[in-house]
C-alpha positions in Angstrom: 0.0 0.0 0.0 0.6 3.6 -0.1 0.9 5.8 2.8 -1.5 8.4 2.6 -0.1 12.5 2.5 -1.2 14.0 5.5 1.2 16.9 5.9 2.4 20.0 4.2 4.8 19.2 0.9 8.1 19.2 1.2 10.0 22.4 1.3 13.9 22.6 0.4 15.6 25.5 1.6 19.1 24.9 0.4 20.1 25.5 -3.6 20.4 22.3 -5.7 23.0 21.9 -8.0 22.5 19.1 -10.3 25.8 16.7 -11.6 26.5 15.4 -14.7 25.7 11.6 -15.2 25.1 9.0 -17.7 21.3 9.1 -19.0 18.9 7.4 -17.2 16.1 4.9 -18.1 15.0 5.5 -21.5 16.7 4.0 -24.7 16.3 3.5 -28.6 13.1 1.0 -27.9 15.3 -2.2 -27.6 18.3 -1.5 -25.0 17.3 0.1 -21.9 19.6 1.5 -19.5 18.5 1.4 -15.6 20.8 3.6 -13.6 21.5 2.7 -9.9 23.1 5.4 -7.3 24.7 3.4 -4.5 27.7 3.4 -1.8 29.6 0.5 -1.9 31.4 1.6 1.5 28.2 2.6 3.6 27.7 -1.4 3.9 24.2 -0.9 5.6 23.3 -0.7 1.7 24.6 -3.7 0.2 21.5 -5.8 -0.9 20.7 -3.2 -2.8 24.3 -2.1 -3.8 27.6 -3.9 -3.3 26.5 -7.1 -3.2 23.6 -7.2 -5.2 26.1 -6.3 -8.1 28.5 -8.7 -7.4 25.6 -11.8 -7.5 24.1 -10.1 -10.5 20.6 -11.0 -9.3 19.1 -7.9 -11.1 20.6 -8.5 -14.6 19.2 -11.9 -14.7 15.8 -10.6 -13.2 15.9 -8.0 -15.9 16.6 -10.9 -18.6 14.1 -12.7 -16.8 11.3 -10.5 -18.0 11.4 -11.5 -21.7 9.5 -7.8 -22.5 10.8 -7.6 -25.8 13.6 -5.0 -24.8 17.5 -5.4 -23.7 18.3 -4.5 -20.8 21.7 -2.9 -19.7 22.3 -1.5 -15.9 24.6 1.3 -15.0 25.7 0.8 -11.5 27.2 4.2 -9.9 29.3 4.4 -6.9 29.3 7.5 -4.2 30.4 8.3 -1.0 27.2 9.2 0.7 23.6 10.2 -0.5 24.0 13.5 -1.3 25.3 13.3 -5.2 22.8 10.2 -5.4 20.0 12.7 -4.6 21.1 15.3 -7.1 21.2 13.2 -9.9 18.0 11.4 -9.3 16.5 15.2 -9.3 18.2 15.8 -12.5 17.0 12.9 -14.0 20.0 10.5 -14.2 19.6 8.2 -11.7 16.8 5.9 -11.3 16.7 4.0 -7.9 19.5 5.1 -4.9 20.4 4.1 -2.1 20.7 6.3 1.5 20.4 6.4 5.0 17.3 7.7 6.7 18.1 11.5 6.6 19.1 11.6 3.4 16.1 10.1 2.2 14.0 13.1 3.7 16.2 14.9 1.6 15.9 13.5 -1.2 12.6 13.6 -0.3 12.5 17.6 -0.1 14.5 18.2 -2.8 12.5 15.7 -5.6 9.6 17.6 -4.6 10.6 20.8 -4.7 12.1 20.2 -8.2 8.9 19.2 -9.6 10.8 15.5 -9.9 9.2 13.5 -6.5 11.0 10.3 -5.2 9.8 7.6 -2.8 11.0 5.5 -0.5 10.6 1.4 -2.2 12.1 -0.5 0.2 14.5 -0.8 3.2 18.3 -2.0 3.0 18.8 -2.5 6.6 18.4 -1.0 9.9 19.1 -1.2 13.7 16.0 -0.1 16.0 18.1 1.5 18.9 20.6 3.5 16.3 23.4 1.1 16.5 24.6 2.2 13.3 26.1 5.4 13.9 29.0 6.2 16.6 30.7 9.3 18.4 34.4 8.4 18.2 38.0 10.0 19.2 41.9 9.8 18.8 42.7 6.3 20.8 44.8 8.5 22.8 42.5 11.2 23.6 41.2 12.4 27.1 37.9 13.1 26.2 35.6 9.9 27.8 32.3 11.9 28.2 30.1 14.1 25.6 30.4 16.8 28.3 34.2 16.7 27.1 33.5 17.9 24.1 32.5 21.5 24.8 34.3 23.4 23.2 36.2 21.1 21.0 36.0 20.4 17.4 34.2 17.7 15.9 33.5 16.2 12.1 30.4 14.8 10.7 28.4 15.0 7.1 25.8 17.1 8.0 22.4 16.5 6.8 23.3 12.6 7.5 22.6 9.9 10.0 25.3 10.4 11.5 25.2 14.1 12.4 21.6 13.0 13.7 23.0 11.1 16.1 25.4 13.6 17.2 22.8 16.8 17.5 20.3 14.2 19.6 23.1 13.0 21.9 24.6 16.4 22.5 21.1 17.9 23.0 20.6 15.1 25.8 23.3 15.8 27.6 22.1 19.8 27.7 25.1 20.5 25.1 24.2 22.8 22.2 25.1 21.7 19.3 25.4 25.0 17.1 26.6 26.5 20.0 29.3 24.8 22.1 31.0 22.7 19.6 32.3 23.7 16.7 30.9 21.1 13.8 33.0 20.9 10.7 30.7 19.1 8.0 33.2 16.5 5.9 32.8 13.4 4.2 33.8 10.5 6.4 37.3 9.5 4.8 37.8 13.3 5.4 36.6 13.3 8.6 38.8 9.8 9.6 42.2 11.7 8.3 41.5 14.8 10.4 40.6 12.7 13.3 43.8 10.8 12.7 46.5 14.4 12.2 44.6 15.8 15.0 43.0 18.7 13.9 39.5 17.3 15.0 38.8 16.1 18.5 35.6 13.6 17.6 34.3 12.1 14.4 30.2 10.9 14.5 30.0 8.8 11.3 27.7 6.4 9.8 28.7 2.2 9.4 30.8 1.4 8.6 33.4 3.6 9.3 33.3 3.9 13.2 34.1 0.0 13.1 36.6 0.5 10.5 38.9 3.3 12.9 38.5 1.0 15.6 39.5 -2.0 14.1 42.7 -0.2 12.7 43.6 1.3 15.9 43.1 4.6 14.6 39.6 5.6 17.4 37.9 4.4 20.1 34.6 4.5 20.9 32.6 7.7 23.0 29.4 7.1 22.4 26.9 4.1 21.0 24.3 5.8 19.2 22.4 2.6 20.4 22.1 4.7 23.9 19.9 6.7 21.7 17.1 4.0 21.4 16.0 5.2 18.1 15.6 3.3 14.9 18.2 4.4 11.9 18.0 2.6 8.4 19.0 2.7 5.2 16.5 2.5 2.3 16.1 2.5 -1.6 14.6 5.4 -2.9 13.3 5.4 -6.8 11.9 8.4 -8.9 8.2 8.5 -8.8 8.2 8.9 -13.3 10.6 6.1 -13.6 8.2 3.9 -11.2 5.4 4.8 -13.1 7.1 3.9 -16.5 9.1 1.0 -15.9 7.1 -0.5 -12.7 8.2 -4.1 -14.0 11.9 -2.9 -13.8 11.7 -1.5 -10.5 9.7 -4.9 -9.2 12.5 -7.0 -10.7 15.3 -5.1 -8.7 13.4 -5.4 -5.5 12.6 -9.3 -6.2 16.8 -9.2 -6.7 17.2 -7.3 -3.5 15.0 -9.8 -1.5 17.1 -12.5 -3.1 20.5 -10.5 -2.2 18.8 -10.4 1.7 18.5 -14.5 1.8 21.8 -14.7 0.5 23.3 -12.6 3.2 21.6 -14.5 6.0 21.9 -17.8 5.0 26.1 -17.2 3.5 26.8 -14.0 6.1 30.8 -15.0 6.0 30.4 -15.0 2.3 29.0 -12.1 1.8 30.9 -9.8 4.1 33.7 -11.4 2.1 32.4 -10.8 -1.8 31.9 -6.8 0.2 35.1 -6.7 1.3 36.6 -7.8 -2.1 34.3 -5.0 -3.6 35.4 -2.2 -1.3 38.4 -2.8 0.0 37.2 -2.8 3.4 38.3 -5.9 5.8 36.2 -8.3 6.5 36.3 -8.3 9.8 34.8 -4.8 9.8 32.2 -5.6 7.1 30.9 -8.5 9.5 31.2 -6.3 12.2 27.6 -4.9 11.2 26.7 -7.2 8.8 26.8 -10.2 9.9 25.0 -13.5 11.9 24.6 -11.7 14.7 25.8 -7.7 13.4 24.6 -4.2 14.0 22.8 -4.4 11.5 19.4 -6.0 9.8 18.6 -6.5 6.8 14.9 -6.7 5.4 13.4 -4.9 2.0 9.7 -4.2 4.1 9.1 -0.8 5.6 8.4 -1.3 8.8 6.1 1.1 10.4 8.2 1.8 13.1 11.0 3.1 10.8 8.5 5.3 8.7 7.8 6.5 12.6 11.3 7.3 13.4 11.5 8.7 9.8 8.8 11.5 11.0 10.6 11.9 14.2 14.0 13.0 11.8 12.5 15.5 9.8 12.9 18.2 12.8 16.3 17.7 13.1 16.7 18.8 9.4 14.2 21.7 9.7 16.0 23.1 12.5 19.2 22.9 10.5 17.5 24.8 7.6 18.5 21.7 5.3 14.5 21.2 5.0 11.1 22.7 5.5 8.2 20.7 6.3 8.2 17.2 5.0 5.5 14.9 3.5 6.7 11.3 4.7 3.5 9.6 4.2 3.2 10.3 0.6 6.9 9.7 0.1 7.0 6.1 1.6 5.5 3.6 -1.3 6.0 0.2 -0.7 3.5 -0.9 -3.4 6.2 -2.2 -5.8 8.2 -4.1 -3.3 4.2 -5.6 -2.2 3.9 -6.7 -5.8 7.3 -8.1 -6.2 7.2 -10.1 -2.7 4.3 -11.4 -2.8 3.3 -12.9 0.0 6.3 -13.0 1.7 6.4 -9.3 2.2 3.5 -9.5 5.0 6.1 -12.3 6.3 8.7 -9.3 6.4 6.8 -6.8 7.9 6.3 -9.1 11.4 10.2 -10.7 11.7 12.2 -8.8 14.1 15.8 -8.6 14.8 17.6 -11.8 15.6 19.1 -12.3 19.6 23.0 -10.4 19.7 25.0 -13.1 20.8 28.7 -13.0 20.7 30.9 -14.8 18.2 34.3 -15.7 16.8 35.7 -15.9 13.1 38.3 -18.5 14.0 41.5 -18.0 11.2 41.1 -20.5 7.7 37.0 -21.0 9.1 34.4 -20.6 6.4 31.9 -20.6 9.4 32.0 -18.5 13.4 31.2 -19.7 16.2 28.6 -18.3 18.8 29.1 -18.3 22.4 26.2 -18.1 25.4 27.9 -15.6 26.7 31.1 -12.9 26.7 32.6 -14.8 29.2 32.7 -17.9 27.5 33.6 -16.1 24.1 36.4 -15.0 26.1 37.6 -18.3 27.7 37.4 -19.9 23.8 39.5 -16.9 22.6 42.5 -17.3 25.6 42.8 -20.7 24.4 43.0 -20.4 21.1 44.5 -17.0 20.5 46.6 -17.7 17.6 43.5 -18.9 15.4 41.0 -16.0 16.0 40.3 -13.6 12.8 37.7 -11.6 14.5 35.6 -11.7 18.3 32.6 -9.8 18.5 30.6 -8.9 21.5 26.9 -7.0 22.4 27.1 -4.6 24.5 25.5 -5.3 27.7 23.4 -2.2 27.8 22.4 -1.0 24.3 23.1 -5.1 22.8 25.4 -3.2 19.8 28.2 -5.7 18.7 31.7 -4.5 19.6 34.9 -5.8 18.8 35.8 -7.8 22.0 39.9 -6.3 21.6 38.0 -2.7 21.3 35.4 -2.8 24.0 35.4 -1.6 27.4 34.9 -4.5 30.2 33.4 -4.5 33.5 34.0 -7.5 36.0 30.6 -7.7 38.3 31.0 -10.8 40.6 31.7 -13.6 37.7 30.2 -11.7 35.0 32.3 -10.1 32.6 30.2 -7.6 30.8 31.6 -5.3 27.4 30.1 -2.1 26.3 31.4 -0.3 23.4 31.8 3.3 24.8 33.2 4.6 28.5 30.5 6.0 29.3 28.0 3.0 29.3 30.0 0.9 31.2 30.7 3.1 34.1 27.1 4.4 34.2 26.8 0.4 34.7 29.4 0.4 37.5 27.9 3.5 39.4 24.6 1.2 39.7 25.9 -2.2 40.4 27.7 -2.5 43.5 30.9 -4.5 43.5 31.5 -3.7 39.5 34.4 -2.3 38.0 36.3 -1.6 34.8 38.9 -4.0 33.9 41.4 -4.0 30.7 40.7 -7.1 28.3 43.8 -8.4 28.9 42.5 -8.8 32.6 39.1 -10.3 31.6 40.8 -12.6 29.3 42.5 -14.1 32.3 39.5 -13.8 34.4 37.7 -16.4 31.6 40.3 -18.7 31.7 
């Protein structure tokens, strides 16, 4: 179905400025190009980017269709959502893929350019906001948000990420256009400047937080699970080419749904075919995306992330990147409906699997999951020599950490990880007896 408009259209009050591009769907009545925006590094998008192009399920969906025409797809690679947005306004892209505040602004902005979009379908999400993370220096003194008053800190505004950052500063009564200074970069701009020094903090969307961490280059300050808001990913189509080529844009979304089994049932295999494809390691890729990760994947919009998605668009209007937006007329999940079938009401009702924790032993096609931390932590002293990759939930927000890169607490003969300071002394202050430990420290505890 389509969610009905019920608010004011979409105002943009920020000039667009239109790149060049290949030409979209259209053709010479036999060979039809379909052009796809997507990230291959923001891996929260891959079954409808990255790895949906290295299975090739939409080309043979497309040749699947026996319609009479060819057809030939142009897959486009960007950093983030912006340049996906502007040419899908100007016409040259047909279906993109973003993260939940770029949508509403690609939302604003197709509207306001007499060219409307919609949200199809979602890549995948995390309900508490898992996906996006505060992060410093691995040497820095700064263990607190308060610590950041008066310090500089990077994010791409109008993103995810810099969502997470204005609602986490706001809750700890820290004004964000006031006692920070916010300098708006792309992430791999933002990770060198956190890395010379000339920032102080870097909030960024998956899956670069992992990424620093992993490479020793930042540690964790804040979870933007402790936010307990949904964040997602979603694909986002333009409303003419929808109308035109509806069979096209089913097909792709059938393909996606297929690219979503085969991350679930293959996750080692497909953090690997994303890692090949970006460069980025697999052990960060699986970080989010895999058996147990930070994030889920699932093509249905869920109504609770079309609720969070209302709850976004004041952020934006307050930073003058949007007026009023129209969210219930932008969401359409008709097509992906049509494509699913039946399975798309099946969709709608799964939720998020348990976190658990889990290794990715060395020359392993398959990880292992453990009942708990501790015993994670007991297989890993023993075998220390053969572990790729150990993974933990936090034991407040349930966001999977590296277990090298978390913070522990002992309490009693529980050894409990959180992924940011300030979560796991919060912890401490209310659990008598509880204390932070290194991991060396609970390693030898669990054995």
């Amino acid at each position: 179905m389509k969610y009905k408009a019920v608010a004011a259209s979409a105002l943009l009050l920020l000039p667009l400025t239109a790149c060049g591009g290949s030409a979209s769907a259209g053709g010479d009545g036999s060979t039809i190009t379909v052009t796809v925006g997507y990230q291959s590094k923001t891996i929260n998008t891959v079954t409808a980017g990255t790895l949906l192009r290295s299975l090739g399920y939409f080309e043979k969906d497309l040749d699947a269709l026996h319609d009479g025409h060819t057809y030939k797809v142009d897959w486009q690679d960007y950093a983030t959502g912006a340049p996906i947005t502007a040419q899908m306004t100007a016409g040259k892209i047909d279906i993109g893929s973003m993260g939940d505040f770029p949508l509403l602004i690609n939302a604003a902005r197709g509207r306001q350019l007499g060219r409307p979009t919609h949200l199809v379908s979602v890549t995948g999400y995390n309900l508490r906001g898992g996906l996006n993370t505060i992060v410093t220096a691995p040497d820095s003194k700064i263990r607190s948000l308060a610590d950041l008053k008066g310090k500089k800190v990077s994010t791409s505004i109008g993103s995810a990420a810099d969502g997470t950052l204005v609602r986490a500063l706001q809750r700890a009564d820290i004004a964000p256009d006031k006692d920070i200074e916010k300098l708006n970069q792309q992430p791999a701009v933002g990770a060198s400047a956190l890395s010379a020094g000339s920032v102080d903090a870097l909030s960024q969307f998956v899956a670069w937080p992992g990424l620093l961490a992993y490479q020793g280059k930042a540690k964790a300050l804040y979870d933007g699970a402790q936010l307990n808001l949904p964040t997602f990913h979603g694909v986002t189509a333009r409303e003419d080419f929808a109308e035109k080529r509806p069979a096209v844009l089913e097909a792709f979304l059938t393909a996606q749904a297929k690219a979503t089994d085969y991350l679930d049932a293959h996750p080692v295999s497909a953090a690997e075919k994303v890692a090949e494809a970006t460069g980025l390691p697999a052990e960060v890729v699986y970080l989010y995306n895999g058996a147990h990760g930070i994030s889920t994947f699932d093509p249905a919009i869920k109504p609770r992330l079309v609720s969070a998605l209302k709850d976004d668009v004041s952020i934006l209007r307050s930073a003058k990147l949007t007026g009023d937006i129209d969210v219930d007329s932008f969401v359409d999940d008709q097509y992906a409906r049509k494509a699913l079938g039946a399975a798309y009401a099946k969709r709608l009702a799964t939720l998020p699997a348990p976190v658990a924790s889990e290794v990715w032993p060395k020359d392993a096609e398959q990880t292992r999951t453990f009942k708990s931390p501790a015993a994670l932590l007991s297989y890993v002293a023993q075998h220390k020599n053969a572990i790729r990759a150990a993974y933990v939930p936090d034991a407040t927000t349930g966001t999977l950490w590296f277990a090298d890169k978390a913070v522990w607490a002992a309490d009693g003969d529980q050894l409990l990880p959180f992924v940011a300071p300030a979560t796991a002394k919060a912890y401490v202050a209310e659990h008598s007896g509880a204390r932070v430990i290194t991991y060396a420290a609970a390693l030898r505890r669990a054995s």
